[in-house]
N, C-alpha and C positions, 0 to 999 in steps of 0.2 A: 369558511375557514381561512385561505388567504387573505377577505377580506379584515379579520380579525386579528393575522399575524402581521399584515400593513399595520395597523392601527397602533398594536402594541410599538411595530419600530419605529411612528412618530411620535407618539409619549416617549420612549427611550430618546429620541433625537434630544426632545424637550427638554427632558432632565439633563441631559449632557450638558445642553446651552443654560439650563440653572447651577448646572454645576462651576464651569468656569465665570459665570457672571455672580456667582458666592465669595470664589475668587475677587472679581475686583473689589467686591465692599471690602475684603480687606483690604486691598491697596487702599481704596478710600476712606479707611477708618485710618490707618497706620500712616500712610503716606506723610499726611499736613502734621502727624506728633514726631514724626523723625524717626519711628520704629521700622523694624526690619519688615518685611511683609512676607518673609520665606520661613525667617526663626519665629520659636516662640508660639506656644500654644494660644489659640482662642482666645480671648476670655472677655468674661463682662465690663465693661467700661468704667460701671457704677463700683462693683462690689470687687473686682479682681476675680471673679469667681473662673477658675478654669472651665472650659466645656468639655463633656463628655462627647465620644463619638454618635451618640443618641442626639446628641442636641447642636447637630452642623450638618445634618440633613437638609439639603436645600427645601425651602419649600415646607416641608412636611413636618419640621421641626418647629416652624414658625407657628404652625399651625395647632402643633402638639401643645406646645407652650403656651399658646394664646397669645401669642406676642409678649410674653415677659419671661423677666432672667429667671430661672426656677430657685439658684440660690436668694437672691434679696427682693424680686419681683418687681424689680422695673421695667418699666416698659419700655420695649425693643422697637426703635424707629421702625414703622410701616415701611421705609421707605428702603428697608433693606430688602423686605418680601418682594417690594415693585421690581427691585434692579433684576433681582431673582426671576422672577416674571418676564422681564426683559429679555434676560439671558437667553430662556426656553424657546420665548416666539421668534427671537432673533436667529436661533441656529433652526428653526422649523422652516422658514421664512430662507433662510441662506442655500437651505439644503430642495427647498420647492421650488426656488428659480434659478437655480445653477446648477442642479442638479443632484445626484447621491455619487455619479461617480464609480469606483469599480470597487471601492468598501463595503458600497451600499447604504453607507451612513450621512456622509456628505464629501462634494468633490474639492480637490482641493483651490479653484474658481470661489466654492461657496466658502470655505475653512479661510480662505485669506479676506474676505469680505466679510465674516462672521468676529474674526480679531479686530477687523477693524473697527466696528461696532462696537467692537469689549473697550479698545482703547478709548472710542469716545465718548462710551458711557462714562466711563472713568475722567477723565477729562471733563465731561459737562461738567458732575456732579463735584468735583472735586473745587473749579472752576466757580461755581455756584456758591460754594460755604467757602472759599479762602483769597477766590481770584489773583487763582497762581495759576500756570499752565505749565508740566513741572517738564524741562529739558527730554528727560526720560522718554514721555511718551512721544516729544517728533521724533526722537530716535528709532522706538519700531514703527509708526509708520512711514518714516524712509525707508526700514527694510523690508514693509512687506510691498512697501512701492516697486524693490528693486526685486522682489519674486512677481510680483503682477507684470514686468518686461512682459517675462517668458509664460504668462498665465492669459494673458490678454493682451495678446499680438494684435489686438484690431484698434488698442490706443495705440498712434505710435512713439518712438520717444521725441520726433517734435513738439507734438503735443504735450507731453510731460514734459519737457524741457519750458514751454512756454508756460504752461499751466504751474509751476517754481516760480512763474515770476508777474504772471498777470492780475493776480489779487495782492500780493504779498509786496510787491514793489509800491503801487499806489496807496495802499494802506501805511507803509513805511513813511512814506513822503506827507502823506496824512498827520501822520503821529509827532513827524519831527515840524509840521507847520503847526498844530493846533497839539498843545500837548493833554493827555491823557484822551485823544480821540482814539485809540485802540494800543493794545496791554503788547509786548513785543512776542509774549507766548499765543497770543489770537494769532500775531503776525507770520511768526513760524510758523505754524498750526494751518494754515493757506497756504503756505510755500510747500511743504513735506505732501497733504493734500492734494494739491495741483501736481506735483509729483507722480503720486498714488492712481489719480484718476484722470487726470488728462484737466485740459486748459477748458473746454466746455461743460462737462460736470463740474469744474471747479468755478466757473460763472455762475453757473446755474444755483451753485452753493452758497454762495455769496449773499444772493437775491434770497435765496430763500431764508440764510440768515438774518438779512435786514427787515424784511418783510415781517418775520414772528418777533425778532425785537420791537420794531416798529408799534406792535399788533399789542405786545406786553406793555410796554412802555405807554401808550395812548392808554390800556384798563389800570395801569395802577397810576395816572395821572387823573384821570376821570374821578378814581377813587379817593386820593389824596394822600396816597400810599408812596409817593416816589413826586418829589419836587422838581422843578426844570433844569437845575444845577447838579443834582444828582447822578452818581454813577450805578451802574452796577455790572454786573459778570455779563460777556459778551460770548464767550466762550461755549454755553449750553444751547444757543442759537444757532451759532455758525455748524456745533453738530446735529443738532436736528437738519440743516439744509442738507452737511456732507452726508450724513445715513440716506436720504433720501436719494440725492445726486450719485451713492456707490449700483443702486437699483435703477434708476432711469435718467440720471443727469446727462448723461452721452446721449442717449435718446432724444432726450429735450431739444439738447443743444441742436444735435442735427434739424431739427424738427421745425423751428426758429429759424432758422440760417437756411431752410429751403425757402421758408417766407419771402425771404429779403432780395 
């Protein structure tokens, strides 16, 4: 029976985390048209069609639907279901290694690290279809930087203090020698970061950035998908490293630096 009443309140975790990451699609749908993302009902993109409250169910909507608008029967990017997806393992995921805390649901170690993921899903994705990286989001992760002081006392703020300036300065210097070598919202984007998480996850982030662009850029060159002169969104990289670096990038870093 308790085994059964755990269970049910990690599905509940999961919908939670589907439910704020439902959330950013609309940031990500609204944001790049100039629309409000608080006003204003739903609706299909295709048809104008308003949504019923049946049909913005995380998840289970997508499902009901079969992926299409029920008024004109377009089909609804997959890719709204995935961030959904996302959301759920992210806050399961936030709340199994930082713990649930005295809610029981998740502590608030795992809640400031589970926003931060929301933000840079939003920011990849967004990053990816318009490469913009929009003011707005360094904005909360400098605020939840400045609750992780008091969250995680074991970065300390020289660290943050360096980790503001140890990617985001040479990348800067980067940018103004060799122009369009990184977007000045990547640039921020490692500054607020290195903020957030200290100057060694914030290496660590970096590397892992370069690395999966690296990694993408070599299969769609191979392919002939992406030419040598070609740009593209740097910004869906750099967060796959920081998602990683917010769970063991400190770890890493120490880990390295006993090496040497």
């Amino acid at each position: 029976m308790i085994a059964c009443l755990e269970f049910i309140l990690w599905v509940f975790r999961f919908f939670m985390g589907a439910c704020v990451f439902s959330f950013i699609n609309v940031v990500i749908c609204r944001l790049p048209r100039g629309e409000s993302v608080v006003k204003g009902r739903s609706h299909c993109m295709e048809c104008g069609h308003k949504l019923a409250a049946i049909e913005l169910i995380p998840l289970v909507s997508y499902i009901g639907l079969r992926g299409k608008c029920r008024q004109c029967g377009v089909h609804i990017p997959i890719r709204d279901f995935m961030v959904e997806c996302t959301g759920g393992a992210a806050f399961v995921l936030c709340a199994a290694f930082y713990g649930i805390g005295k809610t029981g649901i998740i502590s608030l170690r795992g809640l400031v690290v589970f926003l931060f993921l929301a933000v840079l899903t939003a920011v990849a994705v967004i990053d990816w279809d318009t490469r913009i990286i929009y003011d707005r989001f360094h904005l909360v992760i400098g605020i939840l930087g400045a609750a992780a002081i008091w969250l995680f006392p074991e970065i300390s703020l020289i660290s943050r203090l360096i980790g503001l300036l140890i990617i985001s300065v040479p990348m800067l210097v980067l940018a103004m020698a060799i122009p369009g070598a990184f977007g000045g919202g990547d640039i921020k984007l490692m500054a607020v970061c290195g903020w957030l998480l200290g100057w060694k996850a914030n290496v660590f982030a970096m590397f892992a950035g370069l690395l999966t662009a690296g990694l993408y850029c070599g299969v769609m060159l191979a392919k002939k998908k992406l030419g040598r002169k070609d740009h593209f969104a740097f910004g869906p990289f750099l967060a796959i490293g920081l998602a990683v670096a917010a769970f063991c990038g400190e770890w890493i870093g120490n880990w390295y630096l006993s090496l040497l």
